[in-house]
TORKOL-4160 file (C-alpha; in steps of 0.2 Angstrom, whole numbers, padded with zeros to 4 digits, m for minus):
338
<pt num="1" X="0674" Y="0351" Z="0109"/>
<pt num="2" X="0682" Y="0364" Z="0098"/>
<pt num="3" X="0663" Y="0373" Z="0100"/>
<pt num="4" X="0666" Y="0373" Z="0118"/>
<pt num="5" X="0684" Y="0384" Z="0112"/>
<pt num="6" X="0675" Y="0398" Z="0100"/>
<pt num="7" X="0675" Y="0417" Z="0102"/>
<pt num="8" X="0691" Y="0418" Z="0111"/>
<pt num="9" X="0701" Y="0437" Z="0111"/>
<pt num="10" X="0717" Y="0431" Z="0110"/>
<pt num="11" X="0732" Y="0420" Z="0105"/>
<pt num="12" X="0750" Y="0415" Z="0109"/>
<pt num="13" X="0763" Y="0412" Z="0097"/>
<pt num="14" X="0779" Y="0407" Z="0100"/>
<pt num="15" X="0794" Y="0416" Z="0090"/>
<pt num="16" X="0795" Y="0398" Z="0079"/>
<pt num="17" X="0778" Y="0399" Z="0074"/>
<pt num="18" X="0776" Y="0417" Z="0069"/>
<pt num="19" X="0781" Y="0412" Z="0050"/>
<pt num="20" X="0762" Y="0403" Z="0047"/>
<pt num="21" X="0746" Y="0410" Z="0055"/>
<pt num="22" X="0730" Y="0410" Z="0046"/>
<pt num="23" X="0713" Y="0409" Z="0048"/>
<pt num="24" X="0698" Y="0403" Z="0042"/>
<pt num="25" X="0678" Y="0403" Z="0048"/>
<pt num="26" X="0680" Y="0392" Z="0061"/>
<pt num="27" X="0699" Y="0386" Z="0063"/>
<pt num="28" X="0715" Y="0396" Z="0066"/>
<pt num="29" X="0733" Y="0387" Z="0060"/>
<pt num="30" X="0748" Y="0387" Z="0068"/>
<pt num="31" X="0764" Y="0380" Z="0057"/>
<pt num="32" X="0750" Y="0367" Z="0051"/>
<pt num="33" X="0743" Y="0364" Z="0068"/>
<pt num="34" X="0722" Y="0366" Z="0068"/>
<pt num="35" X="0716" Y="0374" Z="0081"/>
<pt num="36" X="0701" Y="0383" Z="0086"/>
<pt num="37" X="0698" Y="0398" Z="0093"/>
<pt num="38" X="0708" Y="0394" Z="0108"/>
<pt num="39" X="0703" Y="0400" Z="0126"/>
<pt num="40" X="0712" Y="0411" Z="0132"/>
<pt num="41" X="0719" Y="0401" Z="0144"/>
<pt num="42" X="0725" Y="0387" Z="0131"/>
<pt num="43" X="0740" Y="0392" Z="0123"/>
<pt num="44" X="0750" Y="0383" Z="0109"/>
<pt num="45" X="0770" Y="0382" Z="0110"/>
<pt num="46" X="0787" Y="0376" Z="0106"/>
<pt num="47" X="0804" Y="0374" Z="0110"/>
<pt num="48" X="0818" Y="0363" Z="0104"/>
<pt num="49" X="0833" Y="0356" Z="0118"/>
<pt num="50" X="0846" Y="0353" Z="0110"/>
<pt num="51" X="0853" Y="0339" Z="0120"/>
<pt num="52" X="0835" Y="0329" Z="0114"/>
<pt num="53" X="0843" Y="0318" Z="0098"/>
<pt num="54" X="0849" Y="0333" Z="0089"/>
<pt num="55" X="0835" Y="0346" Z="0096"/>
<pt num="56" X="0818" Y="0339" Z="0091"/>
<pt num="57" X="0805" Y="0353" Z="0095"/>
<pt num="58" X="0792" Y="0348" Z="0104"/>
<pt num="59" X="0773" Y="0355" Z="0103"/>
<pt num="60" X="0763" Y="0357" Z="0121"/>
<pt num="61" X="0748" Y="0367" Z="0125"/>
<pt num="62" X="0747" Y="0378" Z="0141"/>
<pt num="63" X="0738" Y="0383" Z="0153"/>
<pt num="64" X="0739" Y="0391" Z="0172"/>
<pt num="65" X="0751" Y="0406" Z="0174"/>
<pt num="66" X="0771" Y="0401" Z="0177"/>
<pt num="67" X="0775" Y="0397" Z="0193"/>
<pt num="68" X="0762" Y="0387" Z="0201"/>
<pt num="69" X="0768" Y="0368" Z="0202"/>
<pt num="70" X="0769" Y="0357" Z="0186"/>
<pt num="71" X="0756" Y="0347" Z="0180"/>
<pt num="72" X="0761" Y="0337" Z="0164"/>
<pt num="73" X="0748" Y="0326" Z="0151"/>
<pt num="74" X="0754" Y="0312" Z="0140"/>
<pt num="75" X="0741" Y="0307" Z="0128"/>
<pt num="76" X="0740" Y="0289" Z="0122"/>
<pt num="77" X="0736" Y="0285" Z="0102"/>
<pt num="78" X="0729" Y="0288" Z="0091"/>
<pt num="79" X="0726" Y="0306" Z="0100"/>
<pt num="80" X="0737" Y="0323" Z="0103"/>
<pt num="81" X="0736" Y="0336" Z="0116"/>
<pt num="82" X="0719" Y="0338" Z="0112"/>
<pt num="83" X="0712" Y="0326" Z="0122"/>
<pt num="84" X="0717" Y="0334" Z="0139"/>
<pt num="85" X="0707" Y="0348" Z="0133"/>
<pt num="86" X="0695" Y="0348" Z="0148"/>
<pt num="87" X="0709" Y="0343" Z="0160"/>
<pt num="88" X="0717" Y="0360" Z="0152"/>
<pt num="89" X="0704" Y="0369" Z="0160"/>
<pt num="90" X="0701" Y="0362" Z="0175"/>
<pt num="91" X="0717" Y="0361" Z="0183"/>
<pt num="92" X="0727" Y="0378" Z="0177"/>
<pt num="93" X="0718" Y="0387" Z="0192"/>
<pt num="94" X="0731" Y="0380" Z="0205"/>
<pt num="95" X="0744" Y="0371" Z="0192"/>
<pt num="96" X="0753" Y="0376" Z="0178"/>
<pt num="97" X="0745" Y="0363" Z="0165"/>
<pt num="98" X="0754" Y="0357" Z="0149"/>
<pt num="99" X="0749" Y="0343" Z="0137"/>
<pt num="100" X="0761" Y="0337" Z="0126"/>
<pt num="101" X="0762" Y="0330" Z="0108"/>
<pt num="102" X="0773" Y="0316" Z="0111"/>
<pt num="103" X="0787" Y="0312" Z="0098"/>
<pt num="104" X="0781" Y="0309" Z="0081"/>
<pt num="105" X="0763" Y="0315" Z="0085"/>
<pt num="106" X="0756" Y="0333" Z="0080"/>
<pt num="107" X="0765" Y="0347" Z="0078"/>
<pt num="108" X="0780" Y="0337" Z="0088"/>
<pt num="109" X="0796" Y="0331" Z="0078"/>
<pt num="110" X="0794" Y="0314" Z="0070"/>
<pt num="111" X="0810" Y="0307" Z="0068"/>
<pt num="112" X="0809" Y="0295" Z="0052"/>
<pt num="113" X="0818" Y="0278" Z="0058"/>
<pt num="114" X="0810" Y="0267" Z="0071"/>
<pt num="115" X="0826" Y="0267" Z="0083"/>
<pt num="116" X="0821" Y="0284" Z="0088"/>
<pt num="117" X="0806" Y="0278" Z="0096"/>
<pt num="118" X="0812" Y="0266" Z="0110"/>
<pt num="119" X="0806" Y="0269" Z="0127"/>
<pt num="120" X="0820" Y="0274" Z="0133"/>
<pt num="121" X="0820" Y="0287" Z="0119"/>
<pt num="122" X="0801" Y="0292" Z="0125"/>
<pt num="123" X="0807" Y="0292" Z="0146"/>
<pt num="124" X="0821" Y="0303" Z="0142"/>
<pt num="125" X="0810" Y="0315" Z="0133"/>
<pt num="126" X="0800" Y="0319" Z="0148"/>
<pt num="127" X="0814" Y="0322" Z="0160"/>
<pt num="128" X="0822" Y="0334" Z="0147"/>
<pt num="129" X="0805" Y="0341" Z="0143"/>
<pt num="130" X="0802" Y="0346" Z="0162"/>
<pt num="131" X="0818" Y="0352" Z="0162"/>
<pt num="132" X="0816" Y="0364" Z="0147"/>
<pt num="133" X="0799" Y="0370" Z="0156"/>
<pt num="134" X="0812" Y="0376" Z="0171"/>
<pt num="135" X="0804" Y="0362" Z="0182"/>
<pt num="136" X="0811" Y="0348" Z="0194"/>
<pt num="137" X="0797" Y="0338" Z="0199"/>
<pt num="138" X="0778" Y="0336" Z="0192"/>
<pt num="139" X="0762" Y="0329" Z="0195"/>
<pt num="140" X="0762" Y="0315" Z="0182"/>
<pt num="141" X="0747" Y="0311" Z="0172"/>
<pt num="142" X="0746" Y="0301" Z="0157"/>
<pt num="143" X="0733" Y="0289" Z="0147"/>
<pt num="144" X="0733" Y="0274" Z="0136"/>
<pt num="145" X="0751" Y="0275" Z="0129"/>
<pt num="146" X="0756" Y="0290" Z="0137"/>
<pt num="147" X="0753" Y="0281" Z="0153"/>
<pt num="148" X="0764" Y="0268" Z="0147"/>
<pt num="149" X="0777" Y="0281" Z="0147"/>
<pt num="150" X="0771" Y="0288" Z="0163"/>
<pt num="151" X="0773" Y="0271" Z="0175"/>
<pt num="152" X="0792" Y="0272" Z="0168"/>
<pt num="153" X="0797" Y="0290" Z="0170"/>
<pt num="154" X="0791" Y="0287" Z="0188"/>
<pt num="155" X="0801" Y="0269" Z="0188"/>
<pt num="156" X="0815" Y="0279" Z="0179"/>
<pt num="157" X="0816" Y="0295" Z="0189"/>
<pt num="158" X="0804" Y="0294" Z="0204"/>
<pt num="159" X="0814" Y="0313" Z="0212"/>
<pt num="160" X="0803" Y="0320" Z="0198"/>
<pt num="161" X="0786" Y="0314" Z="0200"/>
<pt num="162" X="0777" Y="0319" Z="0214"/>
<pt num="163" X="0761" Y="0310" Z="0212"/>
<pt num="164" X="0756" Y="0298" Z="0198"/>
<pt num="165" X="0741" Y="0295" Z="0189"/>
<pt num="166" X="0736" Y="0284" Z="0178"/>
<pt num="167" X="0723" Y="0282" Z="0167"/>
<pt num="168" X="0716" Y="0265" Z="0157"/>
<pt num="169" X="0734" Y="0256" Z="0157"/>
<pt num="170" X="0741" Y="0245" Z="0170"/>
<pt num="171" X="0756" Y="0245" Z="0178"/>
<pt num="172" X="0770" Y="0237" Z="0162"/>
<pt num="173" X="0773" Y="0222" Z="0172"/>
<pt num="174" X="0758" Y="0217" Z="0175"/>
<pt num="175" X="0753" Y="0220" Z="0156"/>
<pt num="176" X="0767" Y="0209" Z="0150"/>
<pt num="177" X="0765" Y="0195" Z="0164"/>
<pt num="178" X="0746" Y="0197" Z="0160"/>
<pt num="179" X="0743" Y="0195" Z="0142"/>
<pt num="180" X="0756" Y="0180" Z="0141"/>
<pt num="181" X="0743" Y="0171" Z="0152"/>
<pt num="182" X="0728" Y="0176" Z="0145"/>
<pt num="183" X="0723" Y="0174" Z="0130"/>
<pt num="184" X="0710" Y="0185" Z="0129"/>
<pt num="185" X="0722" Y="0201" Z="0131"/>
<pt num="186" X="0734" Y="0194" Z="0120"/>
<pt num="187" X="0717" Y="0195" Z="0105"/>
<pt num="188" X="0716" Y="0212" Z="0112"/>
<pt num="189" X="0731" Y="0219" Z="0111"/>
<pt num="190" X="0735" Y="0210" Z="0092"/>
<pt num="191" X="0737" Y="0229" Z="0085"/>
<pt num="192" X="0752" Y="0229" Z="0094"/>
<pt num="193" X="0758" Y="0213" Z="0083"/>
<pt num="194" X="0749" Y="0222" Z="0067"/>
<pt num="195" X="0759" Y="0235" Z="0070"/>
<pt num="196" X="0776" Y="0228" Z="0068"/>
<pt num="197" X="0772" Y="0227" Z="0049"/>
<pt num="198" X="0781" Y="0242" Z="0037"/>
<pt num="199" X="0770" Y="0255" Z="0030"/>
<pt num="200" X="0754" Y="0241" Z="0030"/>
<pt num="201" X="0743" Y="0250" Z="0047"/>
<pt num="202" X="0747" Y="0268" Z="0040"/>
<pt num="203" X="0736" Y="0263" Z="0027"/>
<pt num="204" X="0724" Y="0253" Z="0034"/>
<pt num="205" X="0719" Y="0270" Z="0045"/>
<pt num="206" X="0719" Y="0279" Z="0029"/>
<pt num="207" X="0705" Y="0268" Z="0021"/>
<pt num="208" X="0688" Y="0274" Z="0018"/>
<pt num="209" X="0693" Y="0293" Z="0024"/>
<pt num="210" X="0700" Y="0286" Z="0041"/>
<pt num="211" X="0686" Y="0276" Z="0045"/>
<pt num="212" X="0696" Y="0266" Z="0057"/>
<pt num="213" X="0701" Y="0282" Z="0066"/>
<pt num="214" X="0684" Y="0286" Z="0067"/>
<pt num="215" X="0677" Y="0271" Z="0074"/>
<pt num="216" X="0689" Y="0269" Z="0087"/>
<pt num="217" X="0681" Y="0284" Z="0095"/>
<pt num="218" X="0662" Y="0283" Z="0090"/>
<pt num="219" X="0659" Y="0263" Z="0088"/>
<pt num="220" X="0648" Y="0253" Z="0098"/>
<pt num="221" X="0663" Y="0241" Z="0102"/>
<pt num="222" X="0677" Y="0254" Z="0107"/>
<pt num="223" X="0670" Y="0271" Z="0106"/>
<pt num="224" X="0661" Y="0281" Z="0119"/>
<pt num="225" X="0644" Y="0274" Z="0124"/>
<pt num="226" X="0630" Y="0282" Z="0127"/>
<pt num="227" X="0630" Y="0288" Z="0143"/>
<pt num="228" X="0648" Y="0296" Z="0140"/>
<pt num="229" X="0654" Y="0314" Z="0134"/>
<pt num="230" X="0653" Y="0307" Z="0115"/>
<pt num="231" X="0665" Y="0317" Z="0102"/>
<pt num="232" X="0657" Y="0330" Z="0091"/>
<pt num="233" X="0660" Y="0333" Z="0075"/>
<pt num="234" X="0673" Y="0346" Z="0077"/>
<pt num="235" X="0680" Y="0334" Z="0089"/>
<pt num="236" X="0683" Y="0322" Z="0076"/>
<pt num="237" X="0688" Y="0333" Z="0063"/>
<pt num="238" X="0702" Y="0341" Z="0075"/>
<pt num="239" X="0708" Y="0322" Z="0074"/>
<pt num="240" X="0706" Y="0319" Z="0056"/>
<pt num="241" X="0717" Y="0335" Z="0054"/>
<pt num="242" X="0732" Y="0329" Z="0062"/>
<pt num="243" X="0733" Y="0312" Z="0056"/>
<pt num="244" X="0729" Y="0313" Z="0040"/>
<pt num="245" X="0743" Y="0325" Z="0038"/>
<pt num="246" X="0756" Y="0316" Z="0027"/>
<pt num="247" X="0767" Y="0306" Z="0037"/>
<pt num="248" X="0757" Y="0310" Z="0051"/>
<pt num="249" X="0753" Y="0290" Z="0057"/>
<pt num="250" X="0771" Y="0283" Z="0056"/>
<pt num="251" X="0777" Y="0290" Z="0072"/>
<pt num="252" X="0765" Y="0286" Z="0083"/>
<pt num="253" X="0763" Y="0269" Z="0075"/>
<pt num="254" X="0783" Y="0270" Z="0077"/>
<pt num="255" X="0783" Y="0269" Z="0096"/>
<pt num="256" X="0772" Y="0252" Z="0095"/>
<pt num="257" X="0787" Y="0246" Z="0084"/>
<pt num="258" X="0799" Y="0245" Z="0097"/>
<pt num="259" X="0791" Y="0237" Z="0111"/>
<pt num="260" X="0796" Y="0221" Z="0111"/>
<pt num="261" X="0814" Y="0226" Z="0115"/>
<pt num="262" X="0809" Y="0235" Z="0129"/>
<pt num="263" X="0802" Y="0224" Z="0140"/>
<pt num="264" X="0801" Y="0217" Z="0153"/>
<pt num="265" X="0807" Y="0226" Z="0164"/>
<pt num="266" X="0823" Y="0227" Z="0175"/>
<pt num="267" X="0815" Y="0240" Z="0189"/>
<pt num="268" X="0798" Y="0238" Z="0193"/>
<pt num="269" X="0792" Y="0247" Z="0210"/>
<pt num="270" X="0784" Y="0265" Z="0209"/>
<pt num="271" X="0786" Y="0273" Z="0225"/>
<pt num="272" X="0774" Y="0290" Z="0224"/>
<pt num="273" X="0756" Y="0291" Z="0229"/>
<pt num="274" X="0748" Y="0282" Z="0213"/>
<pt num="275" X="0730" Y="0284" Z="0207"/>
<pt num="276" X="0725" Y="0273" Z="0193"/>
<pt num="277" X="0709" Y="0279" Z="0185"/>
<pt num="278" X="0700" Y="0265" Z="0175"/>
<pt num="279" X="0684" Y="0263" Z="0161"/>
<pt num="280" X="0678" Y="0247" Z="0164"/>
<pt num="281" X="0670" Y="0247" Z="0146"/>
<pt num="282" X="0689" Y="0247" Z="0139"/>
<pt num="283" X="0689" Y="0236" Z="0123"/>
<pt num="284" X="0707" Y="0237" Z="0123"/>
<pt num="285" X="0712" Y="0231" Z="0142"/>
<pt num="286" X="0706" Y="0219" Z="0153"/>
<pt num="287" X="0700" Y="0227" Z="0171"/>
<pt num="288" X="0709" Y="0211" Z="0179"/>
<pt num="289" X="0723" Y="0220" Z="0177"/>
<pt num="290" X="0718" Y="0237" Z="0188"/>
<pt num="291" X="0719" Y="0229" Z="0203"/>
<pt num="292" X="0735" Y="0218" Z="0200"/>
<pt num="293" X="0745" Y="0236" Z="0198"/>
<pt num="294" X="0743" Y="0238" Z="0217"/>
<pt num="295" X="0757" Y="0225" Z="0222"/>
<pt num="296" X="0771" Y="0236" Z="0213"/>
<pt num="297" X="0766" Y="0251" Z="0221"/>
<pt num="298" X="0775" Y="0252" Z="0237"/>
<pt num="299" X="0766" Y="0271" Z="0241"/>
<pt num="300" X="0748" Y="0276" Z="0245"/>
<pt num="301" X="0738" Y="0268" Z="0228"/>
<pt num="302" X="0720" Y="0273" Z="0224"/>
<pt num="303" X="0710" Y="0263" Z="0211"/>
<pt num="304" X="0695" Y="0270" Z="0204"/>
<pt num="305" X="0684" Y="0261" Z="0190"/>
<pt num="306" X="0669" Y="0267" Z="0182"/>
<pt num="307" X="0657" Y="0255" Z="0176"/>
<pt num="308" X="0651" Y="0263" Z="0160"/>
<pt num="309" X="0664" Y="0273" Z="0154"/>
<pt num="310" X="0676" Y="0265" Z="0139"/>
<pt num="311" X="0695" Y="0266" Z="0137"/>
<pt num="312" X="0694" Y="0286" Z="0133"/>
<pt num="313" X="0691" Y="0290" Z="0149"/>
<pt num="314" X="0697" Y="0308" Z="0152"/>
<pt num="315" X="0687" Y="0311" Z="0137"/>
<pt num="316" X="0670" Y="0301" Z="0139"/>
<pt num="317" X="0666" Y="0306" Z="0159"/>
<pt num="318" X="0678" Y="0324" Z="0160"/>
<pt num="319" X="0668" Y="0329" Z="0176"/>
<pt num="320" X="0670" Y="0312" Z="0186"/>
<pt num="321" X="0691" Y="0311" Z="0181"/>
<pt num="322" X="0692" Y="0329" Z="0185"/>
<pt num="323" X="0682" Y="0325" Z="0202"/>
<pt num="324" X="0692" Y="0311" Z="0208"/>
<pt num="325" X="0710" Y="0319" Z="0201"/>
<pt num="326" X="0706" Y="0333" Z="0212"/>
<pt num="327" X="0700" Y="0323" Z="0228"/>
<pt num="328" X="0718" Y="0314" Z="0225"/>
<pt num="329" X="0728" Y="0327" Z="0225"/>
<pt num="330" X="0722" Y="0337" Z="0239"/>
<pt num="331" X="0723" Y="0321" Z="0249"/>
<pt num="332" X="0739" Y="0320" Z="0263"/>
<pt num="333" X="0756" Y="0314" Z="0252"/>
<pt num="334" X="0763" Y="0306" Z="0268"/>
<pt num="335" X="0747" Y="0293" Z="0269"/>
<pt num="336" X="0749" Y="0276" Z="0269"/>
<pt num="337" X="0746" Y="0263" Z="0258"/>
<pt num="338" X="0730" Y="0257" Z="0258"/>
């Protein structure tokens, strides 16, 4: 948690957010960002591409020195970079580790109308963002949402990907074909539906100071159980922080609003060594659907789930996802599929 991140020496500000540092006991802000006392080796930045819908500026955190091959997160909602934070760590000794704010979340640009938010908007992002990073290719992670975004970039644009992995969310033609037939999923997955309403689910998190936000991560029924890496209270506040900024919830729920037009799909195969990392606890996705992702990935395919770990896995069992990350990506790219 943020306690794990105390008595650091140093910090990295990039020339847009020189105009607003300060500081309190426990927190440092940048341009309205909380942080803690960041690690040395976690570092906030910006930048702004010009040729991303008239330049929005994108937030990441970085760690790993320049050079060393790509390794980029994508978060899923409700969270921000913040929850690759042991990721972060683990991985900048032989990558160069950067965990985005996706558009309309954090300290990223939130464009105000909905139309922004289409996937192909969210794909395009990506390859322009590893673009602006000065890189060609990437090892592709990303969870919930982001690994929404994830399956497509390496539909989309499979010369950038190297390797894929995905964590909690299933291959997006299996997810539409899937909860059509199943009822249950489609219960599940009624947020997405919820979330077509104006203004209404901003509101609903807000109730009760965010209880809604809260319980999604510390509730018996979708939280981290017991025998996970539970959130701490600094955890949580570093969440509260962010969305109960004003505005804060209308771009992420933005990128639900747009779904329906997206898909299905007109490409489907992924064609990278793909590992699929899955909590079996997920209140959010049925497991049924782990194993169905298998028939679109024509490339060596892994599947991995864990039995007592919930839908926020990278954050509920960090050394087990950092375990089998690392076993995948040390094994040979030029195996076959299983």
């Amino acid at each position: 948690g943020y306690s794990a991140l105390l008595g650091c020496s140093r910090y990295l500000i990039s020339e847009s957010q020189k105009t607003s540092v300060s500081k309190t006991d426990n927190f440092v802000f940048f341009s309205g960002a909380i942080y803690c006392f960041l690690d040395s080796c976690l570092k906030p930045y910006s930048f702004s591409n010009p040729s991303i819908d008239s330049g929005l500026r994108f937030h990441y955190v970085a760690a790993g020195e320049r050079g060393k091959p790509l390794m980029l997160l994508l978060h899923g909602f409700p969270e921000f970079w913040y929850s690759w934070r042991h990721q972060l760590r683990e991985f900048k000794s032989e990558y160069r580790v950067v965990a985005l704010d996706l558009r309309g979340y954090g300290e990223t640009d939130a464009p105000s109308h909905k139309e922004y938010y289409k996937l192909d908007c969210l794909i395009t992002d990506i390859k322009d963002i590893l673009e602006s990073l000065g890189y060609n290719k990437c090892v592709l992670i990303g969870h919930d949402w982001g690994g929404m975004i994830a399956w497509l970039v390496a539909i989309c644009y499979p010369e950038m990907v190297t390797k894929l992995i995905v964590v909690n969310f299933p291959h997006p033609s299996v997810f539409t074909e899937y909860i059509l037939r199943h009822p249950s999923q489609l219960i599940k997955s009624g947020y997405y539906f919820f979330f077509q309403m104006p203004w209404f689910p901003e509101f609903m998190f807000t109730v009760n100071d965010f209880k809604v936000l809260k319980s999604l991560f510390t509730s018996q029924a979708t939280g981290i159980g017991r025998k996970g890496c539970r959130l701490t209270a600094e955890d949580i506040e570093a969440y509260l922080y962010v969305f109960s900024q004003p505005g804060a919830l209308t771009g992420p729920i933005n990128h639900y609003r747009n779904i329906f037009s997206c898909l299905p799909l007109q490409h489907h195969e992924v064609i990278m060594p793909t590992l699929l990392l899955w909590g079996e606890r997920d209140a959010f996705m049925e497991v049924e659907m782990a194993e169905i992702t298998r028939i679109y990935v024509k490339n060596h395919f892994r599947l991995t789930i864990l039995s007592e770990a919930s839908h926020w896995l990278q954050q509920d069992q960090p050394d087990i996802v950092n375990k089998l990350i690392w076993t995948f990506l040390k094994e040979e790219t030029t195996r076959k599929r299983e």
